[in-house]
N, C-alpha and C positions, 0 to 999 in steps of 0.2 A: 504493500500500500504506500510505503512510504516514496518509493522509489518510480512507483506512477505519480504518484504527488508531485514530484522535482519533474520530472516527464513534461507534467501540464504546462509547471512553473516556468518551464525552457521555451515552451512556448512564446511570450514574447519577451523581448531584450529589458524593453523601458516599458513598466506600467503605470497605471493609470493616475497613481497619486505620487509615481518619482518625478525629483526633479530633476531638472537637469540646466544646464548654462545658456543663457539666453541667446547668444549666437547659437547655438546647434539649434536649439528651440525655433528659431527664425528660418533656417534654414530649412527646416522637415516640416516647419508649417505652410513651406512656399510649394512644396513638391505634393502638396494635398490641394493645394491652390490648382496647379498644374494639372495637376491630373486630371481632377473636377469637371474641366470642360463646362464651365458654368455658363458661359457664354452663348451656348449653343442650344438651349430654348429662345432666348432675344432673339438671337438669331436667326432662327427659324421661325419666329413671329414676324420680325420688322422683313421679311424677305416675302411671307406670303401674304404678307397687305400694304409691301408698295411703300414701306415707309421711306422719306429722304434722307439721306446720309448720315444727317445732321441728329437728325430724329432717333434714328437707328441708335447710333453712338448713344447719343442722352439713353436709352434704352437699359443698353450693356452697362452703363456706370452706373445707372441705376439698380442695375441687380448686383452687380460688384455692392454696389454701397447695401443694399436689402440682407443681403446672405451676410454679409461683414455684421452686423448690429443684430439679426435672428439669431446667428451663430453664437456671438458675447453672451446673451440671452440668455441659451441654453446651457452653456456647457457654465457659464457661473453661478446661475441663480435657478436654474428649471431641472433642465434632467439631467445635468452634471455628468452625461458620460463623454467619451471622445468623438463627437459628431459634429459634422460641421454643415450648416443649413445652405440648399440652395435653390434654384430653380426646380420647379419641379416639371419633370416631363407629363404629367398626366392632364393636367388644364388644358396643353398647349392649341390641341386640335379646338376646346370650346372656348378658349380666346380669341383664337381665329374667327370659327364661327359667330359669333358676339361681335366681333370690330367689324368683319364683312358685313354682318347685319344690318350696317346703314346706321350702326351705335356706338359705335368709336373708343377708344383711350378709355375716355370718361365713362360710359357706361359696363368696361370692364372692372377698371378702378372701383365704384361704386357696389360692382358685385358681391369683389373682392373682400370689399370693408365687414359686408354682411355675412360672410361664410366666414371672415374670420375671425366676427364678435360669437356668433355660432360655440366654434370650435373653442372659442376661452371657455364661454358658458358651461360646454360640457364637461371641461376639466373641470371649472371652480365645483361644479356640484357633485362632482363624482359618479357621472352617470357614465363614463367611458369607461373605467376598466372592469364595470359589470357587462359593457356590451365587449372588450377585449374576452373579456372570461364566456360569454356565452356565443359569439359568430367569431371572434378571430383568435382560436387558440394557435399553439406552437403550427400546426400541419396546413393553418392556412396561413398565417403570416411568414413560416419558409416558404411557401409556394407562390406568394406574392413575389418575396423575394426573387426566386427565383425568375419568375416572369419578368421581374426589372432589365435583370442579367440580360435576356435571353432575347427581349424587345430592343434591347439597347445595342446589342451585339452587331446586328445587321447596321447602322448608321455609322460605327467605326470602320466599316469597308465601305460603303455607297458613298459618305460623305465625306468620308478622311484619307481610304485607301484606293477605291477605284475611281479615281480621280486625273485629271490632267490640268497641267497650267501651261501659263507662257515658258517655265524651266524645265521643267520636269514632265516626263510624258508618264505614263499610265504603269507600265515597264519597271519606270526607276523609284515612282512611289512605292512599287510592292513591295521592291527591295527595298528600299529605304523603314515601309512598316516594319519587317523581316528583321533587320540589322537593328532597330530600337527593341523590338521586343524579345529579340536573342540577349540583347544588353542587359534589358531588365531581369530576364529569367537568369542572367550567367553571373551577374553582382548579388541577386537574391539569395540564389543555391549559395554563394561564396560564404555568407554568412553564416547558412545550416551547416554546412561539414567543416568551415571552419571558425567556430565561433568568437574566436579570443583574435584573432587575426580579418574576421573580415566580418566583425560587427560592423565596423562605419561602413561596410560596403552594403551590408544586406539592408540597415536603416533611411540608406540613400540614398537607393536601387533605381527608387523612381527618378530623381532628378540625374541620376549619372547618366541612365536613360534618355532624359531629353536631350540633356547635354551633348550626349553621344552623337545621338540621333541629327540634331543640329546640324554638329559638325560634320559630317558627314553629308549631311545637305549641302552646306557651306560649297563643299569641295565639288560637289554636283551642280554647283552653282543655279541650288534650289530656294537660299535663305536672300530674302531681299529684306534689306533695313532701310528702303528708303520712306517708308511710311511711318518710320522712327523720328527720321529727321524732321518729317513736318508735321509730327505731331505739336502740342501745345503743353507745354510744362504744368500746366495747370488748367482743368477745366470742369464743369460743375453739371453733374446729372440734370435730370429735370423728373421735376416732384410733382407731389396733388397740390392742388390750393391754388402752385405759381405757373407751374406751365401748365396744369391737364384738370379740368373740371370734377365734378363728379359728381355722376346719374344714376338714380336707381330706376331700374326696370324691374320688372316681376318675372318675368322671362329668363330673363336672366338671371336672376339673384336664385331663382327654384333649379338651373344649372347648376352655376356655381358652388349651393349645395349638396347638390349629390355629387360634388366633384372633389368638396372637400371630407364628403367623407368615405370616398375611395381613398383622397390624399390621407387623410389621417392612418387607412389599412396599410397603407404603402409605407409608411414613415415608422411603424409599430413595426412593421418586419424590420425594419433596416433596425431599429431597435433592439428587436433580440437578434439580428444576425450579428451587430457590435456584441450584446452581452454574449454569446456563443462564442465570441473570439477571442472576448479577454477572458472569457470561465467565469463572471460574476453574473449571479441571477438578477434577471430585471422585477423588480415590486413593483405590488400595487399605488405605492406612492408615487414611485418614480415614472411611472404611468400618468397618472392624474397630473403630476409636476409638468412632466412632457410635452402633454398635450396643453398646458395652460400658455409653456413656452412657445410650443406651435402656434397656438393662437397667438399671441403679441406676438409675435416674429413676423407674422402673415399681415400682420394689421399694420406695420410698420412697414413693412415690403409696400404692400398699396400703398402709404402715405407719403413713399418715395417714389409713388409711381412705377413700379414691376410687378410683376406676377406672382401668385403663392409661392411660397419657399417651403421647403421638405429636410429630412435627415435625408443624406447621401449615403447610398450602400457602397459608391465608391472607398465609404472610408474607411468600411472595415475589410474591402477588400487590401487597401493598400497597408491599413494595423496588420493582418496574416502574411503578405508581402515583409513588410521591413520588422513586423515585430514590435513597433516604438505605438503607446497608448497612451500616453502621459497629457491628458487635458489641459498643460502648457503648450504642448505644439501647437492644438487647435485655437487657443486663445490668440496665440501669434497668427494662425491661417488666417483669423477673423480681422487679426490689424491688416493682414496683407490684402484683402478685399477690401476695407474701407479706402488704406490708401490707393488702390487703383480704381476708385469709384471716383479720385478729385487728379491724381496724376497721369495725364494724356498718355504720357510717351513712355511710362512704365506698363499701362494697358496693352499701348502699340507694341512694345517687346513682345509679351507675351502671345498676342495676335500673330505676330508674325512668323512665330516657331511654326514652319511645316506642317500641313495638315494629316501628312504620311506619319511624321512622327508622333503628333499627340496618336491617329490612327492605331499606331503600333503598341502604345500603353495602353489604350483604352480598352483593344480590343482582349488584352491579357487580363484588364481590370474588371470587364464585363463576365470573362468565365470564374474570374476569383467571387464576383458576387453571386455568381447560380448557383458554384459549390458551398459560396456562406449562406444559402437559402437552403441548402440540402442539408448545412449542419445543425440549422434549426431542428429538423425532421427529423435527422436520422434515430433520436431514440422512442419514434415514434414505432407500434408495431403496424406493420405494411401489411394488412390482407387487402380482398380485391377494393373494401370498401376503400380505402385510404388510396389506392392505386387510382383511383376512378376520381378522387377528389385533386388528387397532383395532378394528372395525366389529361384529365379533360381542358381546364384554364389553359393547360399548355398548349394543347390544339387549339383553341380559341384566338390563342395571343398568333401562334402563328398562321391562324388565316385572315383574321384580322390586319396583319401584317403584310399579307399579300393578297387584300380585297382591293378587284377593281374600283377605281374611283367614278365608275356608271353607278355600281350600286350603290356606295355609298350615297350619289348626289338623288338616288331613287328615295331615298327615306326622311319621314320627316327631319326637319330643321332641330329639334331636339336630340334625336337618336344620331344625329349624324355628328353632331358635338359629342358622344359619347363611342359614335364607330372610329372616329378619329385620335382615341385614346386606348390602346391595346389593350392596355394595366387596370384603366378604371372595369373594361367588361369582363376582362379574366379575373381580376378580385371580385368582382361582385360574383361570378360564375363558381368561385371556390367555396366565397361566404354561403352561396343560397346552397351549393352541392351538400358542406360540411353538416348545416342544418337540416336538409333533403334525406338525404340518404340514413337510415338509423343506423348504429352502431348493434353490431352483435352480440347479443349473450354469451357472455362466458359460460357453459354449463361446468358445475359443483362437480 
C-alpha cells in the first residue's frame, strides 16, 4: 500500500499547494496560456458574422481580459483548484445564430448577463450539486469530457494543420505539426524515465514545444513578425456600457439558458477530470463554490463584452503532460491574459506562432483530455448499460460533427443554435440516456 501511495504521489512533480519561484511560476503559466488557444472561439465568431478588423481585435482582448479576471476568480476565492477559465466552445454556434439574427453584440451580451445571474443563483442556493448528484455523476461528466476531446480534435487538423498560407504549403504544415508534437511527446517522456535530470524538461514540455516548433518554422520561412511590428504597445478591449449596448430578448435569453447549462455539464467534467489528475476528490462544497465562480466569471466576461467562459480541460491535460499543479502557475496564467487583453504586440506574438505549431500541441492536448474523460470513468463498472450511455453521445458528437449544413439550415432557428454545438447535444444525450436507461439489480 504504501508503495502504491508514493506511485500516485510520483504522479505529479509540483502540487497543488507547492510553491514555487515566481519566475518558473510565470513561465508554466505562459505555456497554459499557449496552449489554451483561447483565441479561437473570437475567432471563429468575428469570422462568421463579418466582423471588421478593428472589431474582431476589440473581440480577442476582450476574452484575453474575461478568462484573465474569471480565472483570478476561481482559483482564489471559488473552486480553488488549478483551472484556468476560458472561452467556451459550446455557445459559439448560438452566438452566431443570435448576432445573424438581425440582434447583434448587444442582444448577445444581454443574454449572457441573464444565464449568468442564473448560474450564480444556482450555486448560492445549493441546488446544483443535488442536480451534479442526481443527472451528472462521474460516467456522464467523463463522457462529456470526453466528447470535448474528441469535438475539438478535428479543428486542430482542419484549422491549424491542413492548412496553406502564402509560406508554407499544406506538405510543410504536416511536418511542421509532426516535428512540434514529437517535441512535446520527446521533453515529456524525458521527465518520466528520467526524473531528477529532466524534470525542467517534462514541466516545460509545452512551451519547448512551441519554441521548437517556431523555430523551425522560422527556418521554413513560415514565422512572419511583421504584424508584430505594427502592432500598438498599448490598446484597450471594448466592453458593455462603452462600446456595445445591451438587449434583452426572450429568444434568446430561453437559449442562452439551456446553453449555460450544458456549459455548467461541461465545466463539472473538466472539474473532476482536474480532481482525477491530481488524486484529490472534488466536494460538494467545492461544487457549489465553483459554480458560484462560474457565474461571476461569466457575468464579468459579458460586462467586458465576450462570451461565456468555462474551466479548460486543456489544463488538466497539460497538469498529466508536465506534472506541475501548483494554483500559482494559474494565478500567473491569469496575469498573462489580463496583460494581453491591454498589450497589442504581446497578443500579436503570440498570434503569430504558426498555426501548424499551436496544430501540433493541441492536437496531442485534445487526446490527453479524452483519456482524462476516460479517467473519470474508469472505476466505473462497464456493463452494456454504461457502454450505451459512453458510446451513444459519442456517435452523436461525431455526426453532429459531420452534419451537412442543408440540414442543419432545415430546422428551426432554435435547434439549429443547439445543432451547431456538438457538446451541448451529446451532454444533454448522456444526461437524459444516464436517467433513461435503469441500472440493474444486483441479485443477493
Amino acid at each position: 500500500m504504501e508503495s502504491t501511495a508514493k506511485q500516485k504521489e510520483s504522479n505529479l512533480t509540483i502540487g497543488v499547494n507547492d510553491d514555487i519561484p515566481y519566475g518558473q511560476a510565470l513561465l508554466l503559466g505562459l505555456q497554459h496560456v499557449l496552449a489554451m488557444d483561447v483565441y479561437v472561439p473570437p475567432f471563429i465568431i468575428a469570422t462568421a458574422i463579418a466582423m471588421s478588423s478593428n472589431d474582431a481585435s476589440g473581440l480577442i482582448q476582450s476574452t484575453f481580459l474575461g478568462a484573465g479576471i474569471a480565472s483570478l476568480i476561481q482559483v482564489l476565492f471559488f473552486l480553488k483548484l488549478p483551472v484556468c477559465q476560458g472561452p467556451s466552445f459550446v455557445p459559439v454556434g448560438a452566438i452566431i445564430g443570435i448576432f445573424l439574427g438581425s440582434k447583434g453584440m448587444d442582444t448577445v451580451i444581454g443574454s449572457s448577463l441573464v444565464g449568468a445571474a442564473a448560474v450564480v443563483l444556482l450555486g448560492f442556493t445549493g441546488i446544483y450539486k443535488h442536480i451534479v448528484r442526481h443527472f451528472i455523476p462521474s460516467i456522464v461528466s467523463g463522457t462529456i469530457i470526453m466528447i470535448v476531446g474528441l469535438t475539438l480534435l478535428p479543428s486542430a487538423f482542419t484549422s491549424n494543420i491542413y492548412v496553406s498560407s502564402e509560406s508554407l504549403s499544406i506538405n510543410q504544415n504536416i511536418f511542421l505539426a509532426i516535428i512540434t508534437a514529437a517535441i512535446l511527446v520527446l521533453f515529456s517522456m524525458l521527465g518520466v524515465y528520467f526524473p531528477n535530470l529532466g524534470k525542467v524538461f517534462r514541466i516545460s514540455s509545452v512551451i519547448i514545444a512551441l519554441a521548437g516548433g517556431t523555430l523551425v518554422a522560422s527556418f521554413m520561412g513560415g514565422f512572419d513578425t511583421s504584424t508584430v511590428a505594427q502592432a500598438p504597445f498599448f490598446s484597450l478591449p471594448k466592453v458593455a456600457f462603452i462600446n456595445y449596448g445591451v438587449h434583452f430578448d426572450l429568444s434568446a435569453i430561453l437559449t442562452m439558458l439551456v446553453i449555460y447549462l450544458v456549459l455548467l455539464a461541461e465545466t463539472t467534467g473538466t472539474w473532476y477530470a482536474v480532481s482525477a489528475v491530481i488524486e484529490e476528490p472534488l466536494t460538494d462544497t467545492q461544487i457549489n463554490k465553483g459554480v458560484i465562480g462560474e457565474g461571476i466569471g461569466c457575468l464579468i466576461a459579458a460586462l467586458v463584452g465576450t462570451t461565456p467562459v468555462t474551466g479548460y480541460s486543456t489544463n488538466a491535460g497539460i497538469i498529466s503532460i508536465t506534472g506541475v499543479a501548483s494554483r500559482k502557475v494559474f494565478i500567473m496564467a491569469s496575469g498573462w491574459f489580463i496583460a494581453l487583453s491591454f498589450l497589442g504586440k504581446l497578443s500579436s506574438l503570440i498570434n503569430a506562432i504558426p498555426t501548424a505549431v499551436i496544430g501540433g500541441v493541441f492536437a496531442v492536448v485534445c487526446v490527453i483530455i479524452m483519456l482524462s474523460g476516460f479517467r473519470v470513468i474508469k472505476n466505473e463498472e462497464f456493463s452494456e448499460r454504461e457502454l450505451y450511455i459512453i458510446g451513444v453521445p459519442l456517435i452523436c458528437a461525431i455526426g453532429l460533427l459531420f452534419m451537412p449544413t442543408n440540414v442543419k439550415e432545415s430546422a428551426p432557428q432554435f435547434i439549429q443554435y443547439l445543432l451547431d454545438s456538438p457538446i451541448a447535444i451529446s451532454a444533454i444525450v448522456a444526461i437524459v440516456m444516464n436517467k433513461l436507461i435503469p441500472a440493474t439489480k444486483t441479485v443477493a
